[in-house]
N, C-alpha and C positions, 0 to 999 in steps of 0.2 A: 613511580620513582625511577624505574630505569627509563622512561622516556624522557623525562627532565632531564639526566645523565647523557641520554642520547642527542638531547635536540641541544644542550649544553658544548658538548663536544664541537653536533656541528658547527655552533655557532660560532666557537671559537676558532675552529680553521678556517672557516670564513673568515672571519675577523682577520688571522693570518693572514690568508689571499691576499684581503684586499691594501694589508699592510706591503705586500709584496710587489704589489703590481706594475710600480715604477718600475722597480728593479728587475721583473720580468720584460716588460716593453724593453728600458735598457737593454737588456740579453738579446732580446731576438731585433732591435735593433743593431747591433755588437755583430749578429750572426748574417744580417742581412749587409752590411759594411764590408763584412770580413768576404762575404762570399765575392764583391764586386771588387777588392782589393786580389780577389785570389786569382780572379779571370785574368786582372792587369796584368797582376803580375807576373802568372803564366803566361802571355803575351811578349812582355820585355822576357822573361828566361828564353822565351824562341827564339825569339829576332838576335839575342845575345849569343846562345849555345850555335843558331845555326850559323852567325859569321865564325866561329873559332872552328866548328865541326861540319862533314860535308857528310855526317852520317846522320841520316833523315830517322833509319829506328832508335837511335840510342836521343837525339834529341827529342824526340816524341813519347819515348820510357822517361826522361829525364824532369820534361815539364809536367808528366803526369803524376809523378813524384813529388814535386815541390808543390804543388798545387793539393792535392791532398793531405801532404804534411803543416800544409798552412791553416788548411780549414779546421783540421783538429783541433792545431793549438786554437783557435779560434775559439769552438765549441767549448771547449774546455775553459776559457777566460770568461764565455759569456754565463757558464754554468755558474761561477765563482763569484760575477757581478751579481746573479739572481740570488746567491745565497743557497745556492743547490752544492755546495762542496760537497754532501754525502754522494749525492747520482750524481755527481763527476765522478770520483772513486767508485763508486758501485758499477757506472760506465765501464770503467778499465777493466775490474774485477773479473767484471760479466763479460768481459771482450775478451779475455786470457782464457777464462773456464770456458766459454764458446767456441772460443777457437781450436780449442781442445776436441772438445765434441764435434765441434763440424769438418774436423780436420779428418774425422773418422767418418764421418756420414758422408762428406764430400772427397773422398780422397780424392778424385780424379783432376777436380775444378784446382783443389789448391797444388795440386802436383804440377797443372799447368801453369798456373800463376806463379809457383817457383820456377819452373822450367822459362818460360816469360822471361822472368829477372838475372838467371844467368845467361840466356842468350841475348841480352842486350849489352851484355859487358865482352861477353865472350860466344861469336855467332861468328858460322862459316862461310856466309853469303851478305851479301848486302841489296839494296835495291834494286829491282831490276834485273838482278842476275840471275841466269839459265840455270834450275839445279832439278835435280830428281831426290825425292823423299820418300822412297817404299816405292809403289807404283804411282808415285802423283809427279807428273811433268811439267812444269811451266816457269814462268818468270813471277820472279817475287817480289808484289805489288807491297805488301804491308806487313806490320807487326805488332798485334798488340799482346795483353797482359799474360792472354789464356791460349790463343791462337798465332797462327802464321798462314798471313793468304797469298795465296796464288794462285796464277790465271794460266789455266791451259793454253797449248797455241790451236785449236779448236773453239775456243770461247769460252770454256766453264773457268768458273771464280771458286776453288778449291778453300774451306779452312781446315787446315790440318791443326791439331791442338799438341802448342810447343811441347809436352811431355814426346811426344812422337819423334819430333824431330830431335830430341836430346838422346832419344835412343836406340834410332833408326839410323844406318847409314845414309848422309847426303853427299850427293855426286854434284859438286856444282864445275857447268859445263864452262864458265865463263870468267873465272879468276884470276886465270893470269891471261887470257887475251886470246887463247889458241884452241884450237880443234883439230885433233884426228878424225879425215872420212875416208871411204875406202868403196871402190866398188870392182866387180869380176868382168875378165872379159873373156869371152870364147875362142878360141882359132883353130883351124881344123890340125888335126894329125901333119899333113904332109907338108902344112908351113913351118919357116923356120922361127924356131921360137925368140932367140936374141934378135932377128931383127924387127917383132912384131915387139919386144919390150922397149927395142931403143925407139921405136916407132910413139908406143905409149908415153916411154918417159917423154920427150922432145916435146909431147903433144900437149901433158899435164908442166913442163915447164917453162911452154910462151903462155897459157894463161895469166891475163892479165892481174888474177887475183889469189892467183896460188902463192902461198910464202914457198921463199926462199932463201933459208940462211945456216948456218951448221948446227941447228938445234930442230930446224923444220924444215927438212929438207926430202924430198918426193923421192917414192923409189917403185921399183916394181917388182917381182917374185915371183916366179911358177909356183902354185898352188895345187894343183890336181891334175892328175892322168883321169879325166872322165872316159864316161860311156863315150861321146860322142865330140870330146872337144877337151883341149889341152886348155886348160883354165887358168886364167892369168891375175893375180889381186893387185890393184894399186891402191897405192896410199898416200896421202896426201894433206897437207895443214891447211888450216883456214881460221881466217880475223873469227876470233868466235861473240862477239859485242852483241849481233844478233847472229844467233845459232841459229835458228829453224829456219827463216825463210832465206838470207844472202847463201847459207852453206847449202841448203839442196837446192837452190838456183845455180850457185858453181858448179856442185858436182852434178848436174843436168847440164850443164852447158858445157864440160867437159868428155862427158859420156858421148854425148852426141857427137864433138868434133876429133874424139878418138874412133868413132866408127868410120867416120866419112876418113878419115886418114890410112885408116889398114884396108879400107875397099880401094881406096884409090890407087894403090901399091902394090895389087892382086893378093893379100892376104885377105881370107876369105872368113867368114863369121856364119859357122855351118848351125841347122836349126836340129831338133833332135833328129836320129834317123833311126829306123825300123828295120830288120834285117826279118823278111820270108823266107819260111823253107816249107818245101813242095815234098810229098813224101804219097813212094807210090802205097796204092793200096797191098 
């Protein structure tokens, strides 16, 4: 009796199925449609957001957006066509209480995935530009949902996960255009010090590529009474677009043509010195 009951049953979901089967083909037709509509139309949202926008992470946050919001509804319509309106809602149901749970078992993935979503509205750096994040140095190549990558000026391809960067401070070297560098110069005791600075400045202000204007403008400063040499700091701005290599390429090229200027002037650039004392027995 209960196998009659049982083969009954199944016989009748079957029966269902195969009443269904259009309506399934339909759906995952529906879903195969939707998904080659969604590529499109992720492609038209690029080509559209990036003539209006010149910001490469927020158009990139933006079609991955749309393109996901499309596919749902998608899913959802094709659910409706098969006649699955319960596992559509139980979908959602199950997506809210999961989200819940994993919200707690994952805390860290979706703290970046929020963290993701507010820096693409609201982010301190953009492409390309020079910034420090904790101890990670480089130029910031990309940005996606979880992460923030960038590339050391060494080679390495860093991904720092946005939560980090929402709560770390970022130094970016490159935002508005400019750079402070600075480097020391030596001179002995018995040189005069104002004419070994006007010497310096003169020197750092025929460079061809030092700014000069009253917001970035080159100076010089006695820094130290050393052991062995009156210590001199200069300072000075530079295009900061590329930081690392054009800026210690200036300030190498400057160092250099500020020595050969104070030897040539008899100001002298003394090395450490040693002081012997002899004591009788």
């Amino acid at each position: 009796m209960e196998t009659n009951k049982l083969l009954q049953s199944f016989q009748e979901s079957w029966n269902s199925f195969i009443d269904r089967v259009p309506e399934i083909l339909m759906a995952i037709l529906i879903i195969a449609i939707g998904t080659f509509v969604a590529n499109k139309i992720s492609d038209i949202a690029r080509n559209t957001i990036r003539g209006k926008s010149r910001d490469p992470l927020m158009t990139n946050f933006l079609v991955k957006a749309i393109k996901l919001v499309f596919i749902t509804v998608v899913i959802m319509f094709a659910l409706r066509i098969a006649g699955l309106d319960g596992i559509a809602t139980g979908l959602l149901t199950a997506a809210g209480a999961s989200a819940v749970i994993l919200g707690f078992a994952f805390k860290d993935v979706g703290e970046n995935f929020i963290s993701g979503i507010i820096l693409s509205f609201n982010r301190p750096f953009n492409l390309d530009d020079t910034v420090s994040i904790g101890d990670i140095f480089g130029k910031v190549k990309a940005m996606e949902f979880r992460y923030t990558k960038l590339k050391t000026f060494d080679g390495k391809v860093v991904y720092i996960p946005n939560s980090d960067v929402i709560r770390k401070p970022v130094f970016n070297f490159t935002e508005d255009g400019f750079f402070r560098m600075e480097f020391m110069v030596g001179i002995a005791y018995e040189n005069d010090i104002d004419s070994a600075k006007n010497i310096i400045l003169e020197t750092i202000k025929k460079h061809r590529l030092a700014l000069r204007d009253p917001d970035h403008e080159p100076f010089v400063l006695t820094d130290e009474l050393a052991t062995n040499a009156v210590n001199i700091k200069v300072f000075f701005w530079v295009d900061a677009e590329d930081y690392r290599r054009d800026a210690l390429m200036i300030r190498s090229e400057m160092i250099d043509q500020v020595k050969i200027n104070l030897l040539s002037t008899g100001i002298s650039m003394p090395a450490n010195i040693q002081e012997l004392k002899w004591y009788k027995e």
